[in-house]
N, C-alpha and C positions, 0 to 999 in steps of 0.2 A: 603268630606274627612273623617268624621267622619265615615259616612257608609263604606266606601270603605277599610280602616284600620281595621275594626271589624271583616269586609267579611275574610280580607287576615289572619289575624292573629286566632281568635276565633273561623274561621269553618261555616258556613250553617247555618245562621242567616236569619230571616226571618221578615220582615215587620212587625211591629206595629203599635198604635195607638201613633198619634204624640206625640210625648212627652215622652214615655215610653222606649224606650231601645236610642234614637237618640234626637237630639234636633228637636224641630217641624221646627224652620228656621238658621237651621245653617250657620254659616258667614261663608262671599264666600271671604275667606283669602288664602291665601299658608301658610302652617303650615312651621316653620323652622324645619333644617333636627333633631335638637335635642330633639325638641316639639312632631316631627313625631317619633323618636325612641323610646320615651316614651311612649306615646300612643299606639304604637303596642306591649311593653314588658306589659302593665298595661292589656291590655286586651288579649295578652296571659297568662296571671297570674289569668284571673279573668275567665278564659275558665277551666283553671285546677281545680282552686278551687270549681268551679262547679259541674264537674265531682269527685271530692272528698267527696265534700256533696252529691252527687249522688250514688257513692256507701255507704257510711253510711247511708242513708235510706232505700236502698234494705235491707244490711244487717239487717238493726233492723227490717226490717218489716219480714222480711224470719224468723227469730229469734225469734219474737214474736210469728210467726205463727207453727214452729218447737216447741216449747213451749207447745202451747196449746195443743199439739197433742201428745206428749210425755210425756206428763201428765194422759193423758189413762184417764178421766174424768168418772164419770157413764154416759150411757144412759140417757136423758132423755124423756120426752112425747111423745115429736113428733117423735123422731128418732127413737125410740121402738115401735109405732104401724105403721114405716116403714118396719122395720128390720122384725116384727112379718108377714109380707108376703111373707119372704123368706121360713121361716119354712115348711116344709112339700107340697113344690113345687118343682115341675119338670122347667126347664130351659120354656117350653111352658108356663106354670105355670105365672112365673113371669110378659110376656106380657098381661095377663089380667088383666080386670077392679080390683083394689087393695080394701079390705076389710080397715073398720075402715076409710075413708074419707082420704085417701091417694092417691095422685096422683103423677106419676114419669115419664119422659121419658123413652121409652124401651132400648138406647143404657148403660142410666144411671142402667138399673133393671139387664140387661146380663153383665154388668160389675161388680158390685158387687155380683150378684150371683156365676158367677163364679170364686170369686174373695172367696166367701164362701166355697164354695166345697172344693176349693185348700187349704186352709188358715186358717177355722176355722172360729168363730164368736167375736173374742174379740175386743174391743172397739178399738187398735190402727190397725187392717185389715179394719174394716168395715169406718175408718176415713180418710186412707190413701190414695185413689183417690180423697177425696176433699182437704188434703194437696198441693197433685200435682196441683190438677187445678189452687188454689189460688195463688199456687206461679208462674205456670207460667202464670197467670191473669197476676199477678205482673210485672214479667220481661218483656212481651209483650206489657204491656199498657208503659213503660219506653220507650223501640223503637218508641211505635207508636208514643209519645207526642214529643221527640227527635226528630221524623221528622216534624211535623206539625207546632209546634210553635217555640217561642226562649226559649232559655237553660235555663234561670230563671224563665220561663213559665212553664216549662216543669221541673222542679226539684219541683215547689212549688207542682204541681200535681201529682208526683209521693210519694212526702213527705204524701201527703191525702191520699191517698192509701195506702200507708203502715202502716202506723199507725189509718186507720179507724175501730173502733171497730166493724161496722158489717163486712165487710169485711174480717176482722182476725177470725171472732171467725165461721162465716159459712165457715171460709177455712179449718176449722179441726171439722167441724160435719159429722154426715151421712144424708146429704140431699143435694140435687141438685141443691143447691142456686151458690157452688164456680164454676159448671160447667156453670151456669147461666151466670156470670161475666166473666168466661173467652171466650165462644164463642162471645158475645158481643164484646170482645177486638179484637177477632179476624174477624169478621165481619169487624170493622172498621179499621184495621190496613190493612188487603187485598184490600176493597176496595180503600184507598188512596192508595197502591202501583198500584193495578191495575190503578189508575189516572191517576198517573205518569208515565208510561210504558204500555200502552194497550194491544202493540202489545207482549209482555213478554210474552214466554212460561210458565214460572213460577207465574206469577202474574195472568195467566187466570188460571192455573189450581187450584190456591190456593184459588182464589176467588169463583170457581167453588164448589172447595173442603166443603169449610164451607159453604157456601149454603147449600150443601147438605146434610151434618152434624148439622147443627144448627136445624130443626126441629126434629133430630129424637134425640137429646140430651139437650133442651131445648126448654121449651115451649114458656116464651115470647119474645124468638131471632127472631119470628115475625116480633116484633115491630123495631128491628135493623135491620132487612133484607129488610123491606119495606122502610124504611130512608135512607139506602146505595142503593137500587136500583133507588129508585127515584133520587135521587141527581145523578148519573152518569149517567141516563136520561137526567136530566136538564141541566148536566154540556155538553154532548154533543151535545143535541142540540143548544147550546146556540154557542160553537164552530166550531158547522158544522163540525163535525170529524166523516165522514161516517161511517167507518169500526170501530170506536168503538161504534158509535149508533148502528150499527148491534150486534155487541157483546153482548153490555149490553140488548137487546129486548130479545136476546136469554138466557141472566142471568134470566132477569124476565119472562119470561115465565119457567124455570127450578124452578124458585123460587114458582109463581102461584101452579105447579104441586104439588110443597113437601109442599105447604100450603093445598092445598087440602086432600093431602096426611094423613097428620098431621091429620086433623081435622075427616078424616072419619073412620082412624084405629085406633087413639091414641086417639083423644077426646071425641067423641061421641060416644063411647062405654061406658064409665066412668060416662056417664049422673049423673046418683046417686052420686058419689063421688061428681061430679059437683055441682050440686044443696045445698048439706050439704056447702059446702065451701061457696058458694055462700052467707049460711044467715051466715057466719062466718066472710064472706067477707062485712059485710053490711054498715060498715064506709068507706070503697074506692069506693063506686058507691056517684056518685053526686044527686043532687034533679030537680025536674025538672025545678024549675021557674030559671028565668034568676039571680037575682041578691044573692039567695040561689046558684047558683053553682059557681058564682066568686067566693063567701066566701068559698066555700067547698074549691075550686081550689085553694087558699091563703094559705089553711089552711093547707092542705096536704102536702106543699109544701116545707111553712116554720114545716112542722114537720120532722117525723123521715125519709120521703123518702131522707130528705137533709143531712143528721146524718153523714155528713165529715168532718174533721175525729169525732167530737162529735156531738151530739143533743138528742131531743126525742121530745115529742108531745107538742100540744100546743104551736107553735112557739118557741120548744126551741133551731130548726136550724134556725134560721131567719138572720144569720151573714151567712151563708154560701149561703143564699137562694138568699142574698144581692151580696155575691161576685160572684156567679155563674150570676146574669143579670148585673154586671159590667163585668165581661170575652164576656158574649154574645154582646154588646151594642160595648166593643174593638175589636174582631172581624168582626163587622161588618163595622165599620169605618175603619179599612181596608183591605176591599173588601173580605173575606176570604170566600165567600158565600157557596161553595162546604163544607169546615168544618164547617161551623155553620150548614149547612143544616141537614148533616149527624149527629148532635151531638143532635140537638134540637126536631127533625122529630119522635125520640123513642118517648118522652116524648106526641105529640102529636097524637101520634098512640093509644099511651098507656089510653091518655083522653078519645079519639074512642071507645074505648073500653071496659071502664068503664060508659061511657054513656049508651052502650049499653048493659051493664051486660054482659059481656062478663068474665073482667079480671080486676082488681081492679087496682087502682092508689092510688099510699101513703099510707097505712093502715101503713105499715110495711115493714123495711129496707131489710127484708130475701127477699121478694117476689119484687124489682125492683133491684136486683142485678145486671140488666140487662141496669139500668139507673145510672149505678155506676161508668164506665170511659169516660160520659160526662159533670156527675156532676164534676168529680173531674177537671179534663182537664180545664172546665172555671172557676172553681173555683182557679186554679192556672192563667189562665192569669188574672181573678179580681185582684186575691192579689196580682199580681205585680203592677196592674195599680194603687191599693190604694197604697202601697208601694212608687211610683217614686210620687205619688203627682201632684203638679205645678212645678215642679223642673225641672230642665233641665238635667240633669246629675244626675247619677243612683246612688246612694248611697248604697254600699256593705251591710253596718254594719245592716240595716234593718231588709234586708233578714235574715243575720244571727240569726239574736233573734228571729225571726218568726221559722226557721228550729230547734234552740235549744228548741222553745217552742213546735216546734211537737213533737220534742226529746223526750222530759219531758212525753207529752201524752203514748207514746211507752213504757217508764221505768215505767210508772204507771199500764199503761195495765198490762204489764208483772209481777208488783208485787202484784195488785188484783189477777191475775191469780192464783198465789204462792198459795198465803194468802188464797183464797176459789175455789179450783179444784175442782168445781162442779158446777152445777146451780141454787139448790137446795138439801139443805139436806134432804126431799125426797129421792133424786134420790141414794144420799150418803147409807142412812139408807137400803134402797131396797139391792142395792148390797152386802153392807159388812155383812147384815144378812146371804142370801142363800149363799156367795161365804165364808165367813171368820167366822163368829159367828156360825152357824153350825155345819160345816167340821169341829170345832177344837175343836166341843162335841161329837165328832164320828160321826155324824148325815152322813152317805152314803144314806141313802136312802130317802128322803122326802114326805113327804105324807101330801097333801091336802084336807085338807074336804071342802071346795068349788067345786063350778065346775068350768071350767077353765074358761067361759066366764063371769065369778064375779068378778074375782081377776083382779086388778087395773094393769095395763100395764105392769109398772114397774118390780113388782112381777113376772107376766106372762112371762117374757122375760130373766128372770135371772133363775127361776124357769123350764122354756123352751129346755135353754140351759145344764142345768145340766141334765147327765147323767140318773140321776134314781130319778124321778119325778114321782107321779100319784096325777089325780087331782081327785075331786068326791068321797073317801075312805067313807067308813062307819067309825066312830071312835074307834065300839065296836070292828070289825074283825081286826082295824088296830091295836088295842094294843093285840091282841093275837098273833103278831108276837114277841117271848121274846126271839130270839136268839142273837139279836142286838140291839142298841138302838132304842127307838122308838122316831122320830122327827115328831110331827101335826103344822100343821099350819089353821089357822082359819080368815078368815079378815073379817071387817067390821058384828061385832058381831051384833049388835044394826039393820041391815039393813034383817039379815039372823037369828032370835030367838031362830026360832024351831032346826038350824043345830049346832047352840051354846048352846040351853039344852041339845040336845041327847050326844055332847061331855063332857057337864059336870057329866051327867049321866056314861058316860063311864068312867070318873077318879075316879070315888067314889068307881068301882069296880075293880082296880087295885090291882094285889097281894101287899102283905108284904114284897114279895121281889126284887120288884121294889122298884126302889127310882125315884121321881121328882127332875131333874137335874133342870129343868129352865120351871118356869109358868110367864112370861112373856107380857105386852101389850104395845105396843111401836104405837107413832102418824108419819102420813110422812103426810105433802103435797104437792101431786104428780098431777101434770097435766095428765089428761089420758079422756078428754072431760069436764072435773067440775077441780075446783082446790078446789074440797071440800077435807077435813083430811079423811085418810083411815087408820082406826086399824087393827094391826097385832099383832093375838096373837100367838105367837111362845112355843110349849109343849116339852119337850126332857125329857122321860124315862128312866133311865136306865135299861139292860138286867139280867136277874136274872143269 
């Protein structure tokens, strides 16, 4: 009776593990009609309510993520010797192996280049397609959990996603981490519809569709493409449902192709960039002996790859690493074998592969974005099943202090955000020099006495972009331009001796009727290979 009033009134409720959303042996009573008409108003009350707290989470996560992105943050390391490969490339350009140890998908290099051309380079153009991804990451993984599990299931999981910090914060950078996470969602949200309707015009073409898209727009959708294929493998065969065994043999062999595909135009050209990552990557490969790679495998696990919605290293996800194998352990009790398969399958793809030196596991929450709406998904059926307990009946109030406390996570997010728009004061310092301290000493025209491949990323990219830039000047020929102000700039003096005497030699011969507007040395530390301090000393002349 219990189930059967849930069914009618709540909507597409789906099996759990006993005890969790039903009683494990409910009594075989007839309910009287006014016991019964309570119980159908209580759990249409507690359907709504759901969906309440359900849009309040999208919003604060869409919000949080709109935020970080209109806050137009500076560049920093890593997205600036991305972005420095667009520079001075042709559309052809952009598909080859990428300078500086970058590597990108080509549909992600044609969309932001062209996205450049059209639009310019400023920090809210080049951030805008990983806005969109993330949010519709967002609203996609919402559908998908909406259909697999129950509504409380699936509300805790979409709460962890919305307020997870890596999540929020790669869905308004320039790298191809939010497109990571959203083909992932989409991979698994086609494959269960395809599940459910084989024969769907729409459901084969869509499943067809990101197949075919996920290798040329993410590189470890691999590892979710090979978990969704297999598992609709195994679920047909196990059902004997000929004509979707035929279909799905035909998915994976399209799938085989674009992995071959993948790997002989997109990857293996990049060897060099590979290889650099690789000893960067050197904490997510395991070790060989057996009882060193369980500890690796513990370790990684409970760290930042589990970082929903918080963690960091050192087992400082080990509460999420806990609720993600209580979601796996009630899934399996019952019987969900097709969604666990597909949820779990990345992760051991992804071991695969890291055994292999192939593609790292755990180092870091940007690079398994890909491992992101499976952590959360059983991370939410966990915390329902710690939530109900031993109890027979589901207790509201729990949840609620659990959802307010993501709440709370989200108003924090957003108010660090406020409080420090940036990643690094670095990155701060870099910009508002060449963009704002500068230009408001007249300084039009800049002139560097380094050569360009000296100057720290940062610099290079701010410095790049502005119109009238030369890198390399002599200091003597640069200060005989006296119709204008003269702006030098000089970095990392102590690294470069002799090109910092010849410019001090050249002020000593400055007319009388110039003036030294600003002799200046400022510290950043900027990520750009080292997180060693890089000095900038910035010169502005005045014109006679």
């Amino acid at each position: 009776y219990w189930g059967l009033c849930c069914r009618c009134c709540a909507g597409a409720l789906f099996q759990a593990a006993p005890g969790v959303f039903i009683s494990a042996r409910p009594q075989s009573r007839q309910l009287a009609p006014k016991e019964a008409a309570t119980l159908m108003q209580w759990a249409k009350d507690n359907s709504r309510s759901t969906y309440r707290w359900l849009a309040w989470m999208l919003c604060l996560g869409i919000g949080w993520r709109v935020l970080r992105w209109s806050l137009g943050m500076p560049m920093w390391g890593d997205e600036v010797m991305l972005a420095l490969n667009f520079l001075d490339r042709s559309w052809d350009g952009w598909l080859q192996p990428l300078d500086m140890g970058q590597v990108a998908p080509p549909l992600f290099m044609l969309l932001h280049g062209i996205l450049m051309q059209i639009a310019g380079y400023s920090e809210w153009i080049l951030r805008l397609p990983a806005l969109v991804f993330g949010i519709g990451a967002l609203l996609l993984f919402a559908r998908f959990a909406y259909d697999v599990v129950e509504q409380r299931s699936a509300l805790c999981a979409v709460a962890v996603l919305a307020v997870a910090y890596y999540s929020v914060r790669h869905g308004s950078e320039f790298k191809p981490y939010a497109l990571d996470l959203l083909l992932a969602v989409g991979l698994l949200f086609a494959s269960y519809r395809f599940r459910c309707n084989p024969l769907g015009r729409w459901q084969i073409s869509g499943l067809v569709l990101v197949i075919v898209l996920a290798p040329l727009c993410s590189f470890p959708s691999i590892f979710v493409t090979a978990g969704v294929i297999t598992g609709l493998l195994a679920d047909a065969l196990v059902k004997r449902e000929r004509h979707r065994l035929y279909l799905t043999l035909g998915m994976a062999v399209l799938a085989i192709i674009m992995a071959i595909t993948q790997y002989t135009a997109i990857i293996a050209p990049q060897a060099q960039a590979n290889e650099l990552l690789k000893t960067l990557w050197q904490g997510g490969f395991p070790p060989g002996d057996g009882f060193g790679f369980l500890g690796w495998l513990v370790a990684q696990s409970a760290g930042r790859l589990m970082a929903y919605p918080l963690g960091g290293r050192h087992f400082g996800s080990v509460l999420t690493l806990l609720l993600v194998c209580v979601g796996a352990v009630s899934l399996y009790r019952t019987r969900q074998w097709f969604l666990l398969w597909i949820l779990l399958m990345p992760f051991a793809g992804n071991v695969v592969a890291a055994a292999l030196h192939w593609y790292p596991y755990g180092q870091s929450a940007r690079i398994a974005q890909h491992l992101a709406p499976s952590i959360c998904l059983l991370a939410g059926v966990g915390m329902v099943t710690v939530l109900l307990g031993r109890h027979k009946l589901w207790i509201p109030r729990r949840l609620v202090w659990v959802l307010c406390g993501l709440s709370i996570i989200g108003f924090g997010g957003m108010a660090e955000v406020m409080a420090r728009p940036y990643k690094s004061r670095g990155d701060l310092l870099a910009r508002d020099l060449i963009q704002q301290t500068l230009p408001a000493l007249d300084c039009r025209t800049l002139q560097v006495v380094n050569i360009v491949n000296t100057v720290p990323v940062n610099f290079r990219w701010y410095l790049a972009i502005h119109s009238t830039t030369r890198f390399g000047v002599d200091p003597v020929q640069a200060l005989e331009h006296k119709d204008e102000p003269v702006c030098l700039l000089l970095f990392d003096a102590t690294r470069d001796p002799d090109t910092a005497d010849r410019l001090d030699q050249a002020l000593e011969k400055i007319s009388a009727s110039q003036q030294l507007i600003r002799d200046e040395v400022q510290t950043a530390y900027i990520y750009g290979g080292t997180h060693h301090p890089h000095q900038v000393r910035s010169i502005v002349l005045s014109a006679e």
